[in-house]
MIGUTI-198114 format. One record per residue: residue in one letter; y, x, z of N, C-alpha, C, O in turn. Coordinates in steps of 0.02 Angstrom, whole numbers, plus 32768, in hexadecimal, padded with zeros to 4 digits. Each point is the difference from the previous one (the first is absolute). Example, Ala and Ser with C-alpha at 12.3 -4.5 7.8 and 13.67 -1.06 7.14 Angstrom:
// MIGUTI-198114
A7EE482948186803B7FD38000803C802D80007FFF80348021S80367FBA7FBB803B802A800380377FD98025803780198008
// end
This chain:
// MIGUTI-198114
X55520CC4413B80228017803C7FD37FF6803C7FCB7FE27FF6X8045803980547FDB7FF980268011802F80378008803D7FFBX80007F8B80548011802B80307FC6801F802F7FC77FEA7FF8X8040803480257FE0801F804380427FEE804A8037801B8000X7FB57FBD802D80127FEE80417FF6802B802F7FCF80258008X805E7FD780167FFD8022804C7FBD802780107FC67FFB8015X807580397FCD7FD9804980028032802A8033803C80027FF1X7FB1801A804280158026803A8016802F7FD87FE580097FCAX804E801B804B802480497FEC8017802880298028802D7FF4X7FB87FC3804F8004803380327FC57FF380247FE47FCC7FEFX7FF5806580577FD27FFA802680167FD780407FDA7FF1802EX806880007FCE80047FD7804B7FDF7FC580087FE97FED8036X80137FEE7F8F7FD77FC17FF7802A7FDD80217FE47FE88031X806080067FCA80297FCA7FFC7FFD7FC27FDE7FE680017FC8X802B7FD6804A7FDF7FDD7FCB80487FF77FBD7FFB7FEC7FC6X80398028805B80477FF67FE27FF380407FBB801A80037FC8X7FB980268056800780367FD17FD7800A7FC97FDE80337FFAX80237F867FC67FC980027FD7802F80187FD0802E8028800BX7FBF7FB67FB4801F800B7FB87FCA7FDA7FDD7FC87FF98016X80597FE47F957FE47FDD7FDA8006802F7FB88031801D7FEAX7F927FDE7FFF800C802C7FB980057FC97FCA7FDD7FCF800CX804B80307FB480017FDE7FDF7FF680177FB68037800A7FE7X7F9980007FF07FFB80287FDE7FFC7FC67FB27FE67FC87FFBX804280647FCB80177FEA7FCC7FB480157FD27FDC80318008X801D7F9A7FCA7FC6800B7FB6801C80457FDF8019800C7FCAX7FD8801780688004805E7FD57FD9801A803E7FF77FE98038X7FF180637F9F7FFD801480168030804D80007FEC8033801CX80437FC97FC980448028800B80327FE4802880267FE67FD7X7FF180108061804E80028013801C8017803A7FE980288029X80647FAC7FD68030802880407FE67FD580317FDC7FCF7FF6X80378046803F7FF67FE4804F803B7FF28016802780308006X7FF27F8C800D802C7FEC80257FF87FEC804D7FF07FC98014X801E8067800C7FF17FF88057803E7FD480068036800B7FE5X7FB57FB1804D80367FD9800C80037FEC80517FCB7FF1801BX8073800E800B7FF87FD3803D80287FC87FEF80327FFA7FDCX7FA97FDD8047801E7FAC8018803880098017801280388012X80187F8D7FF380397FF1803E7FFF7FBC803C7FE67FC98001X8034804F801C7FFD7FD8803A8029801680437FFA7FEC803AX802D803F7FAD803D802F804B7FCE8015802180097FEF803AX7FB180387FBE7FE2803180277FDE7FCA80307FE480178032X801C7FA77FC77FFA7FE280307FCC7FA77FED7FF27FCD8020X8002804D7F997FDD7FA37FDE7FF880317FB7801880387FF2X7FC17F9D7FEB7FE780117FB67FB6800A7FF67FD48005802BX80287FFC7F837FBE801980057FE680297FCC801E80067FCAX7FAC801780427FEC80277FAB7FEE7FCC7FCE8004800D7FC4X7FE47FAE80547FF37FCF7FD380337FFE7FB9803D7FF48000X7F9980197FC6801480047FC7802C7FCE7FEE7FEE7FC98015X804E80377FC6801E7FD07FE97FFB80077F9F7FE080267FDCX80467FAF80177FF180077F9D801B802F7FEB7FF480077FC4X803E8031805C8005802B7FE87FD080437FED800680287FD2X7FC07FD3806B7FDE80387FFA7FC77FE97FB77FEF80287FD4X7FFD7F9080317FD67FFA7FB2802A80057FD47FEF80017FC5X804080018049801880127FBA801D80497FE18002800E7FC4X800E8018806B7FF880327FFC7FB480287FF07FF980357FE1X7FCE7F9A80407FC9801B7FDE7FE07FF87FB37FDD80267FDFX80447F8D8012800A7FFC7FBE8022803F7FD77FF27FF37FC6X80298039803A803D801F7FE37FF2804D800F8026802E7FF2X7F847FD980377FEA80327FEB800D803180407FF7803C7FFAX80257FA08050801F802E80297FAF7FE6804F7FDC7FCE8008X8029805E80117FC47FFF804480467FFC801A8034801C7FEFX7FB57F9E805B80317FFC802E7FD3800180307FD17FD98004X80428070803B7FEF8000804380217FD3803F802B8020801EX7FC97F9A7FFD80387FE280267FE48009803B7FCE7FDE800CX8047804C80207FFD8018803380157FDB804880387FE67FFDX7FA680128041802C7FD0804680008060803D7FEC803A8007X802E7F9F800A80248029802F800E7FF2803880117FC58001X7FF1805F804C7FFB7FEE804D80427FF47FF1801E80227FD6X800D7F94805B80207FD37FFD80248010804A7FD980248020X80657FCC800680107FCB80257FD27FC17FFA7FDE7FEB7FD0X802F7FF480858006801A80457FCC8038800E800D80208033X7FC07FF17FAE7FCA8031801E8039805E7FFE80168027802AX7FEA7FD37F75801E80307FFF803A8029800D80367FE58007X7FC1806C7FFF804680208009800680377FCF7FD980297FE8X80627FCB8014802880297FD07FE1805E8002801C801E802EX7FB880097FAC800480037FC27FC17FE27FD97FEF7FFF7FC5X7FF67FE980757FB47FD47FE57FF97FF37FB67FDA80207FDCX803D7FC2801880067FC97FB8802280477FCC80007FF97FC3X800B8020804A8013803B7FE17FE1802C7FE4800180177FC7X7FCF7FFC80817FBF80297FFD7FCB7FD57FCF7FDA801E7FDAX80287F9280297FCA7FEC7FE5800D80197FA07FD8801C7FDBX806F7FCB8019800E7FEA7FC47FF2804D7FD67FE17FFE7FCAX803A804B80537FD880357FFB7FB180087FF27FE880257FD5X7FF57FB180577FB480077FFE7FE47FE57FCD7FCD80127FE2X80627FAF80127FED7FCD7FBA801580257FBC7FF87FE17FCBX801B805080358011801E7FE07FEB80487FE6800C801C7FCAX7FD57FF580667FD8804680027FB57FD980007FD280287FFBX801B7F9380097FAD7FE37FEC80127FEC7FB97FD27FE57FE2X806580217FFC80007FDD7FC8800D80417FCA80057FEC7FC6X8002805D80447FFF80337FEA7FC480217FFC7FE880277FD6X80057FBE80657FA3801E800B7FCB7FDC7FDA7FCC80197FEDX804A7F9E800A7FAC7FF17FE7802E7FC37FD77FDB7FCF8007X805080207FDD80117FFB7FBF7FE37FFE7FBF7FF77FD57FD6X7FFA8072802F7FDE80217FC97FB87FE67FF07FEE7FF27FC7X7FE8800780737FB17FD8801680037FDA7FC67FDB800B7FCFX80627FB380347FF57FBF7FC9801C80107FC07FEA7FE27FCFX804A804F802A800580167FAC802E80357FFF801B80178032X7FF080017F89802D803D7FE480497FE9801C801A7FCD7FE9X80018057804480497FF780368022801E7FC87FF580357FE4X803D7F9A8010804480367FE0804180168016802B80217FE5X7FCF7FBE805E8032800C802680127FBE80337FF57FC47FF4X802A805A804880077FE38043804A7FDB8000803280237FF5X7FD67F958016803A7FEC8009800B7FFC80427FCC800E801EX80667FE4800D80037FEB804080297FD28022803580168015X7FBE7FAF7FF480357FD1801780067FCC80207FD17FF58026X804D7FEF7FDB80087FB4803680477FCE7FFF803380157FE4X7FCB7FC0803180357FBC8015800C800E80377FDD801D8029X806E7FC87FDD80297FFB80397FD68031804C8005803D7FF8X7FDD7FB2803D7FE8803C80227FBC80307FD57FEF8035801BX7FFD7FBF7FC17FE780327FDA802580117FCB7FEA801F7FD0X80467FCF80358023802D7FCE803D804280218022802A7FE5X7FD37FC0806680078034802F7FD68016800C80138033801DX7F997FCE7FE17FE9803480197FFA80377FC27FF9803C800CX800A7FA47FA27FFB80357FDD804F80248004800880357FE2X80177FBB8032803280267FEF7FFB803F804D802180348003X7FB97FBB80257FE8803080417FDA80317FEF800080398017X7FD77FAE7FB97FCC802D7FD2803080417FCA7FFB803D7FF9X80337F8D7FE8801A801C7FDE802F8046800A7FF680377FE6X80407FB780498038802E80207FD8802A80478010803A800AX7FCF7FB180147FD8802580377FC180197FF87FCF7FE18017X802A805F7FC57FC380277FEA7FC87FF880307FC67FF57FEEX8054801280627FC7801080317FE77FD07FF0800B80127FC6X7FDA7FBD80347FD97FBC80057FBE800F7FC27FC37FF87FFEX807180207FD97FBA80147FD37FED80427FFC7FCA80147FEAX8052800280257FE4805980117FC7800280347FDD80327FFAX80157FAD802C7FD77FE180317FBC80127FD97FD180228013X803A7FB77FAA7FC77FF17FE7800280387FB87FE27FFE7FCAX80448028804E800B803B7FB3800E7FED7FBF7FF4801C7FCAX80357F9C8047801F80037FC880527FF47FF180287FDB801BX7FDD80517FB4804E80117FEF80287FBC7FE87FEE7FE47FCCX80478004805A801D7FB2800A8015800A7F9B7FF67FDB7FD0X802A806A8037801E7FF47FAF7FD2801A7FC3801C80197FCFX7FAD7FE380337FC880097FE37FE17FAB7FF37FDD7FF37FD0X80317FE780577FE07FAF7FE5803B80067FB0803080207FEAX7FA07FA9800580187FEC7FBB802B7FE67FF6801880057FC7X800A7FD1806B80327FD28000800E7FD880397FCC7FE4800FX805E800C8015800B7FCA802F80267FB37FE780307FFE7FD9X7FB57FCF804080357FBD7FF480037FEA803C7FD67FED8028X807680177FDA80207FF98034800E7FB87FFF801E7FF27FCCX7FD57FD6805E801C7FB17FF380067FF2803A7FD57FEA8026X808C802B7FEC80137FC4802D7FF6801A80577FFF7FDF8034X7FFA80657FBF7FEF8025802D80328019803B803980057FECX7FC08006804480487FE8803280098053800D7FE780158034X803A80197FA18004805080138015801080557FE6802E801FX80417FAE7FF78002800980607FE17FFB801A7FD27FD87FF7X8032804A80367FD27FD280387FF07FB27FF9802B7FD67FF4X7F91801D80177FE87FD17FD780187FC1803C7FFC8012803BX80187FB47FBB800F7FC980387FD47FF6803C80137FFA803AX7F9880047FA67FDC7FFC80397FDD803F802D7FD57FF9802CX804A80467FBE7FF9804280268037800780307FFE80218034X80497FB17FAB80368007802D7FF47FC58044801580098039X7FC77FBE7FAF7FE77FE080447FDD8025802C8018800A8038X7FAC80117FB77FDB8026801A8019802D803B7FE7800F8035X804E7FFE7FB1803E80438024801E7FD8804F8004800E803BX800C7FBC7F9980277FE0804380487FEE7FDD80307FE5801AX7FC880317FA4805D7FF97FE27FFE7FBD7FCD7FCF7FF67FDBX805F7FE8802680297FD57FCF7FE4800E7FC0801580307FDFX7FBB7FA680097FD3800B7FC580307FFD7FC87FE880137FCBX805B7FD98033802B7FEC7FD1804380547FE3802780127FD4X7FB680048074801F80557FF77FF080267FC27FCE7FF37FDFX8059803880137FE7803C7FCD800C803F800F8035801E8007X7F797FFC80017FEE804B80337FE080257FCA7FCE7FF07FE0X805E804F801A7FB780207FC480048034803A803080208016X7F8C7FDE7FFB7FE38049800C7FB880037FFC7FE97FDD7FD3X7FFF803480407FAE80257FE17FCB7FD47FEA7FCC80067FE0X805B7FBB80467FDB7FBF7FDC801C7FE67FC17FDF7FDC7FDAX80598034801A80167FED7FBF7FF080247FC1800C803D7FFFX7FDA7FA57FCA7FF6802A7FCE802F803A7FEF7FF2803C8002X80517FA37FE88048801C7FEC8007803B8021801A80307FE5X7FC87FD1806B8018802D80207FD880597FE7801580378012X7FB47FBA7FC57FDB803E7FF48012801C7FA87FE1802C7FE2X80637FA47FFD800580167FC6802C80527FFD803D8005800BX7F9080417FE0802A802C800C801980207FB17FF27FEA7FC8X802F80448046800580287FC07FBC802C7FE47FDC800F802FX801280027FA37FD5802D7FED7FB57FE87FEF7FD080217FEEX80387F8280217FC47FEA7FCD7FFA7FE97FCE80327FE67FE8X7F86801A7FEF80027FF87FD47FCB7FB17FF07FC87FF67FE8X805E7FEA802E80007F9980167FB87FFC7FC87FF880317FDBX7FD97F9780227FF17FF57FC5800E7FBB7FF780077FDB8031X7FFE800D7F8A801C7FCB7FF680007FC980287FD67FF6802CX80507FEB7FC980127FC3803080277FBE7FDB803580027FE1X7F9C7FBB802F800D7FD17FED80227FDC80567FE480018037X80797FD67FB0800E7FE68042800F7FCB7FE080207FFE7FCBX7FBE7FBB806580227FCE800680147FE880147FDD7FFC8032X80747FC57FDF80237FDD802C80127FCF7FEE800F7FFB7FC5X7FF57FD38061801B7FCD7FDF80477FE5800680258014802CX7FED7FBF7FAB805A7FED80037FFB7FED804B80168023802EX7FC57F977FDC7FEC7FE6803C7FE5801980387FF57FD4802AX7FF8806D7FE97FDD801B8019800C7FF6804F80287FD58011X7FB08058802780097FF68055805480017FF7801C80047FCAX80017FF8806C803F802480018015803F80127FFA8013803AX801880067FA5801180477FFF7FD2803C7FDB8007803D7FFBX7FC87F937FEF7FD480287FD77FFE80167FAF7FD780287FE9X805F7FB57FEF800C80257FCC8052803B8013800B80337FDFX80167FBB804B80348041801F7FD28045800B801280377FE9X7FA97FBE80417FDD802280197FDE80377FD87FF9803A8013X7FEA7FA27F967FE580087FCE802B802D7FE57FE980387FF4X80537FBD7FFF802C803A7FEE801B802480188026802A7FE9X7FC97FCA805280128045803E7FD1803E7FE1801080357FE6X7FB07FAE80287FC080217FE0801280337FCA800C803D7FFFX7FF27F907FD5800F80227FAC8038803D7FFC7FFB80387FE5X80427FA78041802B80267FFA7FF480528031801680377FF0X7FCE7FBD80397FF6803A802C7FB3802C7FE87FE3802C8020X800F7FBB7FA97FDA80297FE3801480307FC57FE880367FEDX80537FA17FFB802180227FD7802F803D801A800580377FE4X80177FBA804F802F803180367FDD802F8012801C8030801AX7F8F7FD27FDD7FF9804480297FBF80017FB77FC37FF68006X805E80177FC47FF480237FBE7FB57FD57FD67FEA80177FCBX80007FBB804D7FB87FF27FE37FFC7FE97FB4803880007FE7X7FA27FF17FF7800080037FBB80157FC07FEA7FCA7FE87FEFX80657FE980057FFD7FC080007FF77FC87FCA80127FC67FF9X7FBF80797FD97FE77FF57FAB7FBD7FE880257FDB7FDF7FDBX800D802980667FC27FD2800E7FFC7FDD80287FCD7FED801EX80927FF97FEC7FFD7FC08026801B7FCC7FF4803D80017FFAX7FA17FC27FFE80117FD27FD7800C7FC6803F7FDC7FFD8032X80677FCE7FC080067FCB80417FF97FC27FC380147FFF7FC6X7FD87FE7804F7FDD7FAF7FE0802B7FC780357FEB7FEA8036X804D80097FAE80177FB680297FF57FDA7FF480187FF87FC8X7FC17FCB804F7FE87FCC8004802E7FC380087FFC7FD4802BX803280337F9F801F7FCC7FF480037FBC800A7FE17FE27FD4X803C7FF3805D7FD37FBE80097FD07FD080397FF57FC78014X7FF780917FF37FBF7FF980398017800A805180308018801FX7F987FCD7FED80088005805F7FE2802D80167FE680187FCDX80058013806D7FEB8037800A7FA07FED7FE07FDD7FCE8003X801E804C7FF37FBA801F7FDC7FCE7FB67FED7FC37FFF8008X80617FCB7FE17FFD7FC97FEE7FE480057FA67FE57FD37FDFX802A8069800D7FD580057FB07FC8801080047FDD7FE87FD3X8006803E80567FC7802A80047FBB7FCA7FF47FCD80157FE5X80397FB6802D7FBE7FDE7FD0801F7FA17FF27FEB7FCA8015X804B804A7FC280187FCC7FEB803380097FAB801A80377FF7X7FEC7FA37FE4800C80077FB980527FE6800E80077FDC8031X802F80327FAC803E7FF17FFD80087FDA7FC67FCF7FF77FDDX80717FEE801180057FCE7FE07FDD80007FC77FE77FCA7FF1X800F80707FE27FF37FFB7FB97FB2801480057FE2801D7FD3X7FF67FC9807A7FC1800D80027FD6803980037FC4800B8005X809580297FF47FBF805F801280048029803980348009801FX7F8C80147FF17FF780118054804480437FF57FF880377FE5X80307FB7802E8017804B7FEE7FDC803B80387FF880397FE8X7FF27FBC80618005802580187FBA80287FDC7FFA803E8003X7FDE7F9D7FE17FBF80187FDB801280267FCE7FEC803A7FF6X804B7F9C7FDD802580367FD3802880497FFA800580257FCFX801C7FE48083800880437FEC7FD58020802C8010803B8002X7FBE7FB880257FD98037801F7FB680107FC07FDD80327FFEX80217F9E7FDF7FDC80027FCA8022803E7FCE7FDD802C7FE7X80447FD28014804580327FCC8008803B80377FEA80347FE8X802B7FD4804F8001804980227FCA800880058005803E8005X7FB47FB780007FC680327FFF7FEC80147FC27FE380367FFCX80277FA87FD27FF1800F7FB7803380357FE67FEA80357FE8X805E7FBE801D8023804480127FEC803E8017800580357FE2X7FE37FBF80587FFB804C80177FA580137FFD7FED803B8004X7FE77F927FF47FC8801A800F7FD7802B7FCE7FE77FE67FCEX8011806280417FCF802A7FD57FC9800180297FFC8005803DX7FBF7FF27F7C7FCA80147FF07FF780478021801E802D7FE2X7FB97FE980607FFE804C80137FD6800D7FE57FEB80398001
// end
């Protein structure tokens, strides 16, 4: 195995705007683009045991940082998580045979993929088709208006606003989604597994395929408290099913 560090993925030369490659003993596999969490506002791309182990298991993990609060504004971190995403489509391929693009994140990255996901413009930017990635994993991801965009505003971070900042708010009729891994937990923020099935359910209401959407409850858990930690009987689950949805869906092009 073996990473490559902070590698820039845009020309602004931010310094927020690197990415880490993590590449698995093959030279065949999928790409899992990931953001950190931290409410848009703390975190880091710094690897945790989930990503070696996922490289164990044959998967490249891209962990991507992103412009933050107090500097940043809302669609910044948006635009970045797009860019990390359109450098990881582009030169991917450089370190081995790509079999396909995952896309995802924790708690605020698991809002920005879902921005990626339901709001085409962000990646159309960069010409690429949101339902053309291989897959999204969704973990823990806040579909409203996100808490620290609603500070930003001037409003009651504890509100629930969908509009153009909210993922939910861009789910329409007439697409064709590509798969999607969601996770929540029993324990989760408050109001964030109500929120989760707001989601789900309002994807179903305006016709989407829901044979490629799978919700993973995290039985037990506190908000995104599995993601590099083992549960009682010692297995990562969160390693376990993002390990299992890319192997699911990922074809050999």
């Amino acid at each position: 195995m073996n990473s490559i560090k902070d590698i820039s993925y845009t020309k602004l030369g931010h310094p927020e705007q690197k990415l880490d490659v993590h590449l698995p003993d093959a030279d065949t596999f999928p790409v899992f683009v990931y953001f950190h969490g931290g409410g848009i506002y703390g975190g880091d791309k710094k690897a945790g045991i989930f990503v070696e182990m996922l490289q164990k298991r044959g998967i490249a993990v891209v962990s991507a940082n992103y412009r933050m609060y107090p500097e940043a504004r809302y669609p910044e971190f948006v635009c970045d998580a797009a860019a990390a995403v359109a450098w990881a489509h582009k030169h991917m391929s450089e370190y081995g045979n790509v079999t396909g693009i995952f896309v995802g994140g924790s708690s605020a990255g698991g809002y920005l993929s879902q921005m990626l996901c339901f709001d085409k413009k962000w990646l159309d930017i960069h010409k690429i088709d949101a339902d053309a990635i291989t897959g999204y994993i969704h973990d823990a991801g806040q579909p409203t208006a996100h808490f620290n965009v609603l500070r930003e505003r001037g409003f009651d971070h504890k509100r629930v606003i969908i509009d153009e900042s909210a993922p939910i708010y861009h789910i329409t009729e007439g697409r064709n989604y590509a798969p999607m891994c969601i996770l929540v937990s029993e324990f989760d923020m408050e109001n964030r597994l109500e929120q989760t099935k707001l989601l789900i359910s309002t994807m179903k209401h305006m016709g989407a395929d829901m044979e490629k959407v799978e919700l993973n409850y995290m039985e037990g858990w506190h908000h995104c408290k599995y993601i590099n930690a083992p549960n009682a009987e010692g297995t990562y689950e969160f390693v376990e099913i993002v390990d299992k949805f890319i192997k699911k869906y990922n074809e050999v092009k």
